[in-house]
N, C-alpha and C positions, 0 to 999 in steps of 0.2 A: 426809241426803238419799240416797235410793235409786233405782243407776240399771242399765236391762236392759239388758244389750251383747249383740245378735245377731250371732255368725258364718256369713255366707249362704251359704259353699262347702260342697258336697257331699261336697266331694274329702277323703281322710284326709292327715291330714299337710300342710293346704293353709297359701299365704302370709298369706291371710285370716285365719284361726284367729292365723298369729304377728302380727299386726297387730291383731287383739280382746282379745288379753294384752298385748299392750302398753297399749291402752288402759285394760285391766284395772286394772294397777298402776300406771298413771298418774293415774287418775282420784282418788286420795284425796289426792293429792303436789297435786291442782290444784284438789279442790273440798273443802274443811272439811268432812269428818263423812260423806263418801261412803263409800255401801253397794256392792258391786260383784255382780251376778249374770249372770254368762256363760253364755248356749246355745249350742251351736256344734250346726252343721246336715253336721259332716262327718259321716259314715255313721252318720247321725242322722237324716235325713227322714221331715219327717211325711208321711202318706197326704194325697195329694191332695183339695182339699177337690171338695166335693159339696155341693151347696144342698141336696139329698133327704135327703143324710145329718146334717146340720147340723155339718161337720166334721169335724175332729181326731174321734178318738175321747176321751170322756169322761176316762177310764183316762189317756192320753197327755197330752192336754189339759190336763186342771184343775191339775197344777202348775206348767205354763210359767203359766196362768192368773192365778194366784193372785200370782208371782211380778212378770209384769204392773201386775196391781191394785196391789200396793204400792211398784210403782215411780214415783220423780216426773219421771224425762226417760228416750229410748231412746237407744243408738246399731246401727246398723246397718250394719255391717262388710259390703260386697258386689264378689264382684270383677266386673271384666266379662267376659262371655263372648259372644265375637261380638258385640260393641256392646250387651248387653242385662246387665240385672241378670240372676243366679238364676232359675232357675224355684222355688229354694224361698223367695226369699226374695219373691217375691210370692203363693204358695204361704200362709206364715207370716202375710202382712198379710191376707188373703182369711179367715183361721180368727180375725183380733183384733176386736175389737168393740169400740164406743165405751165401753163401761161398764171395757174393759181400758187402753184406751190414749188415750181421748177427750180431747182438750184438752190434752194432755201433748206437752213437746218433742219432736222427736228429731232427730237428726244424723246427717248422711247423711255414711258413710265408703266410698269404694269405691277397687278395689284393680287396678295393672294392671302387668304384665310389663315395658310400655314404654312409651310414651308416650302408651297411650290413659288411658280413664275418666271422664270426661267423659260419655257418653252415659247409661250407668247413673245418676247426678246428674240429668241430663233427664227420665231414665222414672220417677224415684221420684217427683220434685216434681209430673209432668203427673200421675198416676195411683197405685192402691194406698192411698189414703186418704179415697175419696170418703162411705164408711161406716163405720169407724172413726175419724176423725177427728183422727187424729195430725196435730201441727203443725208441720211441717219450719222450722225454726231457716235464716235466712238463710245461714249460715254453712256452707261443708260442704270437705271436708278429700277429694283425691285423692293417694294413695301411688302413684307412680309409680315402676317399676324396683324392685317390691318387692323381689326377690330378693337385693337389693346395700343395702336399706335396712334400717331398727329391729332391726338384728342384734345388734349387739353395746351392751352397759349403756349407758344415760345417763352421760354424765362418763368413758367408756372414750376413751382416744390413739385418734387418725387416722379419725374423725367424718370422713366427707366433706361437703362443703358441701350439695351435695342432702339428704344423712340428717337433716343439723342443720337445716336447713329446714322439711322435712317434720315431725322432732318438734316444733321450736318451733311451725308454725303450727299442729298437732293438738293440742297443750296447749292452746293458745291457746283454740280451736274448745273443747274440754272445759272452760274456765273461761265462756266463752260461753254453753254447754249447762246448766251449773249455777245461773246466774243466771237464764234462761230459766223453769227448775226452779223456781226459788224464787216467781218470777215470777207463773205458771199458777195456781201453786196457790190464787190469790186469786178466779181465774175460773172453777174448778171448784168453788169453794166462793160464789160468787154469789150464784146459786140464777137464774143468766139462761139456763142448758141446758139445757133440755128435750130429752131423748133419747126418751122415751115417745111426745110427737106428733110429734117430725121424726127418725124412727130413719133415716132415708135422706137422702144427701148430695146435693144438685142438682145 
């Protein structure tokens, strides 16, 4: 199973990015036979999309694309900023398309200093998937106080109880995501989607 891990900070050297690797190398330790392909959007952003332009540029584009396609669940690593996701990581979902990401899980991870995050979880479930068709997975994972948390190895002394927390219920959420995965794949293969007469979300 193959799965796309979005890093949605901008920032280099951001806590997002350490919270997408971790999911990174967690992911095979929790789902059998996972693939792992991380973007990370720190001084990485794509160009703003553009209806006129039809996106990303081609060049840019086609191998997150491709990477996409042959993924069977997302995750979306997002911190909050002023109560809101990313500008790139809504950015990112504006340039996917149902044919990249249609019908396939993902799980929403978002990332916050202190005790917000929360709000990010809101804006991705109300919006950001009305034309692509990504299926938000009930389940979604907030790291709070990242700075103090996933720092140091699994099974490393003096684990604070917050940290062990946090990674037990994010594994969790990742064995969730997986079966989801497995799941989909029965509904994309149907043949009950029609993307051609209903390319737009209601």
């Amino acid at each position: 199973m193959k799965f796309f891990v979005l890093s949605g900070s901008h920032r280099a050297e951001s806590q997002s990015l350490k919270v997408a690797n971790y999911v990174q190398a967690a992911l095979p330790q929790e789902v059998a036979g996972a693939e792992v392909f991380l973007y990370s959007l720190s001084g990485n952003p794509l160009p703003l999309w553009d209806e006129a332009t039809g996106g990303a540029p081609d060049a840019l584009w086609d191998p997150i694309s491709r990477e996409l396609q042959a993924a069977d669940a997302l995750v979306v690593v997002t911190p909050e900023w002023n109560g809101m996701v990313t500008p790139g990581v809504k950015n990112f979902l504006l340039n996917c398309t149902a044919g990249e990401i249609g019908h396939k899980p993902g799980l929403i991870v978002t990332v916050s200093a202190g005790r917000g995050g929360s709000y990010p979880v809101a804006e991705l479930r109300m919006s950001g998937t009305k034309n692509n068709r990504l299926a938000w997975i009930p389940e979604h994972v907030i790291v709070q106080h990242v700075e103090g948390n996933l720092n140091a190895p699994d099974g490393a002394e003096g684990i604070a109880k917050e940290d062990a927390t946090i990674r037990t219920r994010l594994r969790y959420a990742l064995r969730v995501l997986g079966a989801y995965g497995a799941a989909l794949r029965g509904v994309r293969a149907s043949g009950a989607i029609d993307h051609q007469r209903f390319r737009s979300g209601m």
